[in-house]
C-alpha atoms as one frame of an Amber mdcrd trajectory, in Angstrom:
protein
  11.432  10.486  -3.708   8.699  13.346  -2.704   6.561  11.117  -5.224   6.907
   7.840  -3.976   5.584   9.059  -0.821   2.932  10.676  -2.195   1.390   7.258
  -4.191   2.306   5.593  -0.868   0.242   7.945   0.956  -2.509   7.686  -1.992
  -2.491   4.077  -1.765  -2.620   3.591   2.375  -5.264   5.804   2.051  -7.358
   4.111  -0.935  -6.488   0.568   1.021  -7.937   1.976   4.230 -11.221   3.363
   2.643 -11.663   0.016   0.932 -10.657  -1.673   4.751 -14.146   0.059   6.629
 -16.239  -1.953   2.926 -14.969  -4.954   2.536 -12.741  -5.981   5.713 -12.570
 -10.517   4.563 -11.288  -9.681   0.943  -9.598  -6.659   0.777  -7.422  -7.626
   4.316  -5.438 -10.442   1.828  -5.031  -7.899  -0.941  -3.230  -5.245   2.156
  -1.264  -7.317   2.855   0.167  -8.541  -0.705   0.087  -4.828  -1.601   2.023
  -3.860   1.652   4.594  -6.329   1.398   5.258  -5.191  -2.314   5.445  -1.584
  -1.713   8.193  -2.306   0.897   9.871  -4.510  -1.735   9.319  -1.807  -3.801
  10.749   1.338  -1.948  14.126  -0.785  -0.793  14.643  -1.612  -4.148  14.880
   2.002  -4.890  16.478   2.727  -1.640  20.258   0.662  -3.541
């Protein structure tokens, strides 16, 4: 569980770099991403 909130971490932070570069493109690819880490983690979650 420690890990999956470590790559979370890892990946909010990657996404947010990316965010300050290249707000247009990378703002559709958050959100997809987002929304399949949460499907992700309450899959786990059973």
């Amino acid at each position: 569980m420690k890990n999956n909130s470590m790559i979370v971490g890892i990946v909010i932070g990657l996404l947010a770099g990316i965010l300050f570069t290249k707000i247009n493109f990378t703002t559709i690819v958050t959100l997809v991403l987002g929304i399949w880490i949460g499907h992700y983690i309450s899959n786990n979650k059973k």
